[in-house]
C-alpha positions in Angstrom: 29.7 -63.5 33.2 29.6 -67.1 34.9 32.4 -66.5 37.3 31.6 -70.2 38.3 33.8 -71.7 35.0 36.3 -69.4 36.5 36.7 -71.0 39.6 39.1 -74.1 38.3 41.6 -71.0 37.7 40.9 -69.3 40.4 41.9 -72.5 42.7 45.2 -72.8 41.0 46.0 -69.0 41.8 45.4 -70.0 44.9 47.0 -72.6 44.9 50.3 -70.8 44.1 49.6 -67.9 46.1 49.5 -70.8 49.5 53.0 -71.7 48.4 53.9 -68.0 49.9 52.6 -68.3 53.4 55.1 -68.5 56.5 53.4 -70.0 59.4 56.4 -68.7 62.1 56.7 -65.7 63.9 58.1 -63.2 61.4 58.1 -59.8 63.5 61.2 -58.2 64.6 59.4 -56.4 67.7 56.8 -57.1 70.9 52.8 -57.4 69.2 51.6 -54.4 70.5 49.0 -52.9 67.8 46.4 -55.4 66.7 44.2 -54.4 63.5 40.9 -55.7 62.5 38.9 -55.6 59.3 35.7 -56.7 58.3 33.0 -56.1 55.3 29.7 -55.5 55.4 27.1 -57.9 53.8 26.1 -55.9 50.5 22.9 -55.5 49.1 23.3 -55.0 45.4 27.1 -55.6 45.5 27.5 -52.4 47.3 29.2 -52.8 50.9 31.0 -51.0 53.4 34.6 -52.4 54.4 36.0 -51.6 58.0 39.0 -51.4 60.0 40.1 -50.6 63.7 43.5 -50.3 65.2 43.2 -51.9 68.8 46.2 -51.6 71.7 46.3 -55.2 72.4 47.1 -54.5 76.3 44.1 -52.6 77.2 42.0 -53.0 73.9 42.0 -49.1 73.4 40.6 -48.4 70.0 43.4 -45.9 68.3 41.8 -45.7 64.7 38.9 -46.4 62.8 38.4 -46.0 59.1 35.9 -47.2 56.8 35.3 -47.1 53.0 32.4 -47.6 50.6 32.6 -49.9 47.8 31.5 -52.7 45.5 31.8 -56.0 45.4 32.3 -57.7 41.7 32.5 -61.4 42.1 29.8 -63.3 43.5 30.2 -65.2 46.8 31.2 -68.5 46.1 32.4 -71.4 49.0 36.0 -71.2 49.3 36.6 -68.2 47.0 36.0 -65.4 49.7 39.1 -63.8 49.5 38.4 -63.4 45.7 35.5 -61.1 46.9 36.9 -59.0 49.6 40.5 -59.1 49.3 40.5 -55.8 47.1 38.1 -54.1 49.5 39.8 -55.2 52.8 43.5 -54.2 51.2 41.8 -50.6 49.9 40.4 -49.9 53.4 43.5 -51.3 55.7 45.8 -48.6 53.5 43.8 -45.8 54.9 44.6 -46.2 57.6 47.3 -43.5 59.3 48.2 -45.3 62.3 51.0 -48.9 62.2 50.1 -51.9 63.4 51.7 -55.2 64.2 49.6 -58.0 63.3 45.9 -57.9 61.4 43.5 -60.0 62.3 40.7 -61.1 59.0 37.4 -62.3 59.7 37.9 -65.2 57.3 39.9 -68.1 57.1 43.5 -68.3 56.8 45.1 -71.8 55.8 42.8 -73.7 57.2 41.1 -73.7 53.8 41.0 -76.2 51.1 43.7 -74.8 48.9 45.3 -73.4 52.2 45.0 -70.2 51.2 41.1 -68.1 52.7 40.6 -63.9 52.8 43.2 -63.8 56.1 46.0 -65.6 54.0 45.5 -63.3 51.2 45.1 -60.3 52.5 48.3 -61.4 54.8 50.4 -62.4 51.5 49.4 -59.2 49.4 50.1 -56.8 52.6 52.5 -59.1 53.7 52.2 -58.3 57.5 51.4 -61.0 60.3 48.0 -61.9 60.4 45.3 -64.1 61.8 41.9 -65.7 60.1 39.3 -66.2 62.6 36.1 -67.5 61.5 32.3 -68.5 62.2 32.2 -71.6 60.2 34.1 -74.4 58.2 34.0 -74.0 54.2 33.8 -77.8 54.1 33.3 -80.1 57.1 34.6 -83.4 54.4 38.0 -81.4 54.3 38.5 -81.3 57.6 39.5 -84.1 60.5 39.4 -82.8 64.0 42.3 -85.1 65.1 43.8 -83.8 67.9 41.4 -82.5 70.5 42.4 -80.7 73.6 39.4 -79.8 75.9 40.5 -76.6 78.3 37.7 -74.7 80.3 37.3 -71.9 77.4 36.5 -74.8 74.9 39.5 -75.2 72.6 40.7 -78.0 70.3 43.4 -78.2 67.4 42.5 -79.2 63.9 44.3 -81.3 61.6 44.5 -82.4 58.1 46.3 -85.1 56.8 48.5 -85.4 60.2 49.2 -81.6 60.0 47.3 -79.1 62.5 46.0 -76.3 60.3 43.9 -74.6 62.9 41.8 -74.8 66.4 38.3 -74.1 67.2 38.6 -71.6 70.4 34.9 -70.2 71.8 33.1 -70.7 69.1 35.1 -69.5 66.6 37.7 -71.4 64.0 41.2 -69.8 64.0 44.4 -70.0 61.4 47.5 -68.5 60.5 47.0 -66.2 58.1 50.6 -65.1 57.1 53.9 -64.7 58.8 52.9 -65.5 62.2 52.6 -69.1 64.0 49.5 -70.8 65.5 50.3 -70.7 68.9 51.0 -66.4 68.5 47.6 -66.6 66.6 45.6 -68.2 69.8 47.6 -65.8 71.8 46.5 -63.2 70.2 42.9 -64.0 69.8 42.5 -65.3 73.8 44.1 -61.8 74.7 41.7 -59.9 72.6 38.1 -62.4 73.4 36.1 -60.3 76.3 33.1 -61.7 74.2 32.6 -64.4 71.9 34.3 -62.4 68.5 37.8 -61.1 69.0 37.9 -57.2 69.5 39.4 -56.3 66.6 36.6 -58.3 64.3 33.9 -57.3 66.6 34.7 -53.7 66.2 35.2 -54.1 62.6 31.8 -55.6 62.1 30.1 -53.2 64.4 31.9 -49.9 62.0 30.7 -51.3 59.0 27.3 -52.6 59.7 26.1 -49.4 60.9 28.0 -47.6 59.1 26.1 -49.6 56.4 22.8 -49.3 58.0 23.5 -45.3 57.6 24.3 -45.4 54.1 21.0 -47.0 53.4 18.7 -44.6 55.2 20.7 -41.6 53.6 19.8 -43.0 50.1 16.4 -45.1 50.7 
């Protein structure tokens, strides 16, 4: 199948799906669980998706599940939550402990259609949650307009006149769902000891060698 024709329909689902995310604080209680999930880069569509449950005073790791699966559509720019939404979602309901806000290593509206993997995981769980990313999708849909220098290197980003995001050490950070940009930065400054927020870092970590396990069982 060329899942590339599909992609004009794909936007507009998308597209509807963005009309859905809240970026305000929509938690009734204090952030005190942060979760963390992450895939594995496949090899032959196979993958291993990950998720941690973190105390966000402290950084205790409370849980850690992981799950084996496949991956059916291709990656494509901009259509990344198409690809791991399902897995992420499969491997975040295994887990048996709550947690207050989830934190997707993906974008969240700070996306073309306002809508990466963090806002549609966030939407389809809908629980608070935070996209932090390496890289842009697009650099031509961006405009960094507001900048804001501090000594750990953080700026706002805008489009058209709206801030949709901030670049903070290294990484590019968004609402996901249900929580507001400032909460988000919170969050992620309270959780960066290195470069990679905790919870991504731990996610990453769990399913690349969990990964790297699975292949020397079967090779």
């Amino acid at each position: 199948m060329c899942f590339v024709n599909l992609t004009p329909q794909l936007a507009s689902i998308q597209y509807s799906l963005a009309d859905k995310v809240t970026e305000s604080d929509d938690f009734c209680s204090r952030l005190e669980r942060v979760a963390g999930v992450d895939i594995s880069f496949p090899v032959h569509n196979k993958a291993v998706a990950a998720a941690v449950i973190l105390e966000l005073e402290g950084l205790e790791i409370i849980e850690t599940e992981t799950l084996e699966t496949e991956l059916f559509f291709p990656y494509i720019p901009g259509f990344l939550g198409i690809r791991e939404v399902e897995p992420s979602l499969s491997v975040l309901n295994t887990l048996k402990h709550d947690f207050d806000v989830l934190m997707v290593n993906g974008h969240g509206v700070m996306h073309p259609r306002g809508f990466g993997l963090a806002s549609h995981v966030g939407v389809l769980l809908d629980c608070p949650t935070i996209g932090v990313a390496k890289r842009l999708i697009d650099e031509r849909y961006i405009n960094v307009a507001t900048q804001r220098h501090h000594a750990e290197d953080q700026f706002l980003i805008s489009k058209n006149n709206r801030v949709i995001g901030a670049f903070f050490r290294g990484k590019y950070v968004s609402v996901g769902h249900r929580i507001s940009l400032k909460t988000a930065l919170n969050v992620v400054k309270r959780t960066s000891i290195f470069k990679t927020p905790e919870p991504i870092r731990q996610a990453h970590l769990l399913a690349t060698e969990t990964f790297k396990s699975i292949l020397e069982r079967i090779g």
